[in-house]
C-alpha positions as CSV (number, residue, x, y, z in Angstrom):
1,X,-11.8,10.1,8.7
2,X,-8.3,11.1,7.8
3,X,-8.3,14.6,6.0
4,X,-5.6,14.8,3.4
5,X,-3.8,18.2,4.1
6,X,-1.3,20.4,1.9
7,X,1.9,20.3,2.7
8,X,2.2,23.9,3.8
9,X,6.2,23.9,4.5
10,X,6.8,22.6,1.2
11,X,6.4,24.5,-2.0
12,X,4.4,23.0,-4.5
13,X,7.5,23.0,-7.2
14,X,10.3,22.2,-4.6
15,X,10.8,18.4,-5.8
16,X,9.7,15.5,-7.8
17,X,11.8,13.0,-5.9
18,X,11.6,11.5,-2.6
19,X,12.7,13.9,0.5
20,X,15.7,12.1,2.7
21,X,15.2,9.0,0.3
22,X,18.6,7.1,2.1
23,X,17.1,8.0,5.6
24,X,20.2,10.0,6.4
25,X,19.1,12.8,8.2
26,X,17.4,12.1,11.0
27,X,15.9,14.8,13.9
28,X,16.8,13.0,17.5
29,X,14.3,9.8,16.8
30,X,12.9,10.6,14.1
31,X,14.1,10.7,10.1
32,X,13.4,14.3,8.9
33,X,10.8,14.6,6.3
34,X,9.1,11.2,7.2
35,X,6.3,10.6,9.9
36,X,6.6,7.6,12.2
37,X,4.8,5.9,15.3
38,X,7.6,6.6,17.7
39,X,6.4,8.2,21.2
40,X,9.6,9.7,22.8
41,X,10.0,7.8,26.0
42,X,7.4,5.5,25.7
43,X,7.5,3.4,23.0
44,X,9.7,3.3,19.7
45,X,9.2,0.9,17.0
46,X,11.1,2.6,14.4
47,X,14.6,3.3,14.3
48,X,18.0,4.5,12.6
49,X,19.9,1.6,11.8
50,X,23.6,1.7,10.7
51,X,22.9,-1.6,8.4
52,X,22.7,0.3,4.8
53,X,22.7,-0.6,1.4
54,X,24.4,2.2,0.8
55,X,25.4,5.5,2.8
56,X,25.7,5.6,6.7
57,X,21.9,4.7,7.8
58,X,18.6,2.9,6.8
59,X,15.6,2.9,8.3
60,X,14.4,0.3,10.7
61,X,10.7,-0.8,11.4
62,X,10.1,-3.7,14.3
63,X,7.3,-5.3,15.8
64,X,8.1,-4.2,19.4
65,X,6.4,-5.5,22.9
66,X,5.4,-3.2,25.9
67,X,3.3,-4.8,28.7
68,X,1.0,-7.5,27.4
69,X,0.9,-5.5,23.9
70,X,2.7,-5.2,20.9
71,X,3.1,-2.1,18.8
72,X,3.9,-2.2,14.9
73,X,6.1,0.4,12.8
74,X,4.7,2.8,10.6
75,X,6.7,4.9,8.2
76,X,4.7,8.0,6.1
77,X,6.4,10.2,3.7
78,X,5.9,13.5,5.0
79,X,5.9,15.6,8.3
80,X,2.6,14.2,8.8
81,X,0.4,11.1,8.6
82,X,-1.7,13.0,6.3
83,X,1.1,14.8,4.4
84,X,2.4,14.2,0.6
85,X,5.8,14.5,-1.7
86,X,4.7,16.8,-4.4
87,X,5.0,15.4,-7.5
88,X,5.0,16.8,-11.3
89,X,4.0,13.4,-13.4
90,X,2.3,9.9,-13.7
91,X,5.2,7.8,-12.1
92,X,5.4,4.2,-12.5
93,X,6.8,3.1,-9.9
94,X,8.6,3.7,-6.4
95,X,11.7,1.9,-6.0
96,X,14.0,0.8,-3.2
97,X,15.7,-1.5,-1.4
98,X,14.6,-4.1,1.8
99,X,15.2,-6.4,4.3
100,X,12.7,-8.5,5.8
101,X,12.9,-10.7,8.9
102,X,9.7,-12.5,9.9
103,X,9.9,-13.8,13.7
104,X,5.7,-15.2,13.0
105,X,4.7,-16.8,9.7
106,X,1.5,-14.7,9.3
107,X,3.7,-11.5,9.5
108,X,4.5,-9.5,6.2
109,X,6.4,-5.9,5.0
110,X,3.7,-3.4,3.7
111,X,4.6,-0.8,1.2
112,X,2.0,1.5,-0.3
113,X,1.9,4.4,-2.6
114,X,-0.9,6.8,-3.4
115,X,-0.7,9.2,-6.0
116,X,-3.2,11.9,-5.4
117,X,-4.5,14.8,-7.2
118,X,-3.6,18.6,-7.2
119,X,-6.1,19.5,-4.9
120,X,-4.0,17.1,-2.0
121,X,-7.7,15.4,-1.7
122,X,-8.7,13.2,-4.2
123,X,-6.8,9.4,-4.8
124,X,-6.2,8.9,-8.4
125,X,-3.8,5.5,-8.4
126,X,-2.6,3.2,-6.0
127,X,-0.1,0.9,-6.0
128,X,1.4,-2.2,-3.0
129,X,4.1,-4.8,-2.4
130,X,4.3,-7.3,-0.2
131,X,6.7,-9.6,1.1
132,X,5.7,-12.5,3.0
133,X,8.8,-14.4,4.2
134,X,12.4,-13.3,5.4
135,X,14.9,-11.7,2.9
136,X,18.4,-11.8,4.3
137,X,19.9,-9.5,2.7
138,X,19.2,-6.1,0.9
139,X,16.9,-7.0,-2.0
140,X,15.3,-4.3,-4.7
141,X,11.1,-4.4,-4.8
142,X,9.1,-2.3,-6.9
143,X,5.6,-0.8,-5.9
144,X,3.7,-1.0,-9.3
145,X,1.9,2.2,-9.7
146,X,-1.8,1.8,-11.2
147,X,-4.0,5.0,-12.2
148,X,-7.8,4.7,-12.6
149,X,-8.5,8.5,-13.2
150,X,-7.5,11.0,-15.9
151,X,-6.3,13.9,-13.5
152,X,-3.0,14.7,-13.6
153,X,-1.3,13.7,-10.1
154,X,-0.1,16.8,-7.9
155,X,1.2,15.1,-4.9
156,X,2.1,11.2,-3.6
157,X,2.1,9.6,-0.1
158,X,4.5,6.1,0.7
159,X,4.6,4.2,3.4
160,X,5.6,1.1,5.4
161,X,4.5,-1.2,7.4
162,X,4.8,-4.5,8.9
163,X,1.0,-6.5,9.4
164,X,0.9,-8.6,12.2
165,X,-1.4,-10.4,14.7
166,X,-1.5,-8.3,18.0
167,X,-1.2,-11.9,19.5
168,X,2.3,-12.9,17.9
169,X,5.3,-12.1,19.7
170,X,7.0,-9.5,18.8
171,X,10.6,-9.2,16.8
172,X,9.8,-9.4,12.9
173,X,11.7,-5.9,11.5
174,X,12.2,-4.7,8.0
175,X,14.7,-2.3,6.7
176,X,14.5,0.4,4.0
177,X,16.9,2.6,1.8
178,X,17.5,4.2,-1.5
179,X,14.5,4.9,-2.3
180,X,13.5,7.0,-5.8
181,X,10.1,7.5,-8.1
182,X,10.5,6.1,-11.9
183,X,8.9,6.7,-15.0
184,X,9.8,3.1,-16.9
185,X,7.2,1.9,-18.4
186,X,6.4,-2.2,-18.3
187,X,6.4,-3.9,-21.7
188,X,2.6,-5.6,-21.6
189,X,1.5,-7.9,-24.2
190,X,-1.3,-6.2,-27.2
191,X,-4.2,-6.2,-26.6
192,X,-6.8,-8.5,-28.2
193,X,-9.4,-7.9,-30.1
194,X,-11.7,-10.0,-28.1
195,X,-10.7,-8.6,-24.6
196,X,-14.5,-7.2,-24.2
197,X,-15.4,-10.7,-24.3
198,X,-13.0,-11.7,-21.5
199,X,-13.7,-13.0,-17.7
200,X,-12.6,-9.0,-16.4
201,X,-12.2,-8.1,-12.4
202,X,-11.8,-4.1,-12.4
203,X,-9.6,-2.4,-9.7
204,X,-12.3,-0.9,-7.3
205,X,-13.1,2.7,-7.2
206,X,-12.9,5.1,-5.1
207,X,-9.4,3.3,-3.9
208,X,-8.4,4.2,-1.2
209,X,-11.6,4.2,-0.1
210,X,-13.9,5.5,3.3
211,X,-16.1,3.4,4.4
212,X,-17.5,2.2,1.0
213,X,-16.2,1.1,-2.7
214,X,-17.7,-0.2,-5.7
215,X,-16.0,-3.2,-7.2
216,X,-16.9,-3.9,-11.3
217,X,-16.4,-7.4,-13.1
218,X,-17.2,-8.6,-16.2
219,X,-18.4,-11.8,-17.2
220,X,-18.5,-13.9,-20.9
221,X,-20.7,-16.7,-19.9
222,X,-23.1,-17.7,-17.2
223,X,-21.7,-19.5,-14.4
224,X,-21.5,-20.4,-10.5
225,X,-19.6,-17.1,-9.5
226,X,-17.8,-16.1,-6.1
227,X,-16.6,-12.8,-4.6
228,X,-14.9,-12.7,-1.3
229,X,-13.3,-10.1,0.6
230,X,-10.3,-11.0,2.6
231,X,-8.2,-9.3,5.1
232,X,-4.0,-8.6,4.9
233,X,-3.7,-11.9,6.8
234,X,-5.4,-14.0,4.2
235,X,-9.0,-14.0,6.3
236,X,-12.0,-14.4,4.7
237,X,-13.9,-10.8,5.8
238,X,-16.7,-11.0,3.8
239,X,-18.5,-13.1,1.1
240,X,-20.5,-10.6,-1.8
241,X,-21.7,-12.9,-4.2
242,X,-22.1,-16.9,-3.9
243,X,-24.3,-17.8,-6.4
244,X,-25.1,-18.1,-10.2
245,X,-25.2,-15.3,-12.9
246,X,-25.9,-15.0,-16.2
247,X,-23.1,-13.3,-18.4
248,X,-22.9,-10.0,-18.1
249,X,-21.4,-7.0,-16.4
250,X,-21.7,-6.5,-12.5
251,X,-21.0,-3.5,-9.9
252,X,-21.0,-4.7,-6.1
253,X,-21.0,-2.2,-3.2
254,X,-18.5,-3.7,-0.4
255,X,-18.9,-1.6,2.9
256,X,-16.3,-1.7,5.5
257,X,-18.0,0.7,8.1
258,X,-17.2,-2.1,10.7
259,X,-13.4,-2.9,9.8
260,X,-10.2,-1.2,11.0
261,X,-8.1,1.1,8.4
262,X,-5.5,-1.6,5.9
263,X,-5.3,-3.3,3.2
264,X,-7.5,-5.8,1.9
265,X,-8.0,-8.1,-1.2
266,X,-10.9,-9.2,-3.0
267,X,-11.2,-12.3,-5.4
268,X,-13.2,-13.1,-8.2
269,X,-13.4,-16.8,-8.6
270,X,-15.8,-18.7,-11.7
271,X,-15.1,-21.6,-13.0
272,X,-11.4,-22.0,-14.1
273,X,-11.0,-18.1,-13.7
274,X,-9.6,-16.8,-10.8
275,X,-8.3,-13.2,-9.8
276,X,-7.2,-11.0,-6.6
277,X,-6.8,-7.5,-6.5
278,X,-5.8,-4.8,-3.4
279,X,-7.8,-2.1,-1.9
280,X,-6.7,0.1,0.9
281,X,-9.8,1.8,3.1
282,X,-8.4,4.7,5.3
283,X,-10.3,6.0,7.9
């Protein structure tokens, strides 16, 4: 299990923005104040890359082959896979800009955020974006911050990604600059009164999650119901209900002892009703 760690170099009140958010400083191979997967000498699938949106660098993740394998990028906020930007309030959002090129249709850019407590422990949001297909040219993207507990967040974690199938040949990149963390709020319809009432798929809790969640729904009628779990590649991991139920609220326990750290997305279908949402399980 990963152990989420204080950042011990790092005061608790040094910043509530992101550290080296342009990638411009970089330490020989690596970008200072970020983790990545790069083995000096070995192996390096991330990279400084003098194709900015703005400034002198960006940062550049690539599906890269050595022997008969191929090795994906991973970019953490931190000096650490386990390390976090303190933060001092619920942000909204992270913010940025990307570039995606796909070399295998099943490829896509990751980016997560996970806003975590003051004790550096305990998950209290999470929020994703995904891009599926190339983007040419530097494009903004938002990752949508959503909070299922009270507690006030202390610290937040980012990072990046490209999913791939090990089998795919290698050569799909992405690159990242200008990032920030922002506080504007969506504009979202009022409520109605009748929402209780509504066809309701809850974001599962604990997210992220190690090796097991609870996932809540709601429904306003009996029907034929159907929950499946799938993986980042659109694969169907693992079917929780498949049957008929009477109208009514419903907790399901979805295990994933026997599946690899990532994302993952589960889907409520009944009738005409439909809905997906994301989990991330970190082991």
């Amino acid at each position: 299990m990963i152990k989420y760690i204080l950042l011990l170099m790092l005061p608790v009140f040094a910043f509530s923005q992101i550290p080296n958010p342009g990638f411009e400083d970089w330490t020989g191979i690596n970008p200072d104040n970020w983790w990545v997967n790069n083995l000096e000498g070995v192996y390096q699938p991330v990279s400084k890359s003098t194709d900015a949106h703005s400034g002198t660098y960006a940062i550049k993740g690539e599906v890269i082959a050595l022997g008969d394998y191929t090795y994906g990028p991973l970019v953490y906020s931190g000096n650490s896979v386990t390390s976090y930007i303190p933060i001092d309030q619920k942000y909204t959002k992270v913010k940025g800009y990307f570039k995606f090129v796909q070399q295998n249709p099943q490829d896509s850019f990751e980016a997560v955020a996970i806003p975590v407590g003051p004790d550096s422990i305990t998950a209290i949001g999470i929020g994703g974006f995904t891009a599926e297909q190339t983007v040419n040219s530097y494009t903004p993207f938002e990752i949508n911050l959503e909070y299922y507990s009270e507690t006030e967040p202390g610290y937040i974690q980012i990072y990046f990604t490209i999913s791939y199938d090990e089998s795919s040949q290698a050569g799909s990149y992405f690159l990242i600059d200008d990032l920030s963390l922002s506080t504007e709020v969506t504009a979202l319809e009022p409520a109605s009164e009748v929402k209780s009432m509504d066809f309701n798929l809850k974001q599962n809790y604990p997210n992220p999650f190690n090796p097991s969640t609870k996932i809540d729904y709601q429904l306003p009628q009996n029907g034929f119901v159907k929950l499946v779990v799938y993986d980042n590649n659109g694969r169907e991991i693992k079917t929780l209900v498949n049957g008929t139920q009477s109208a009514g609220s419903y907790s399901i326990n979805f295990d994933g002892s026997d599946l690899p750290s990532g994302i993952y997305f589960y889907r409520l279908t009944t009738g005409a009703y439909s809905e997906t949402k994301r989990m991330l399980l970190i082991k």
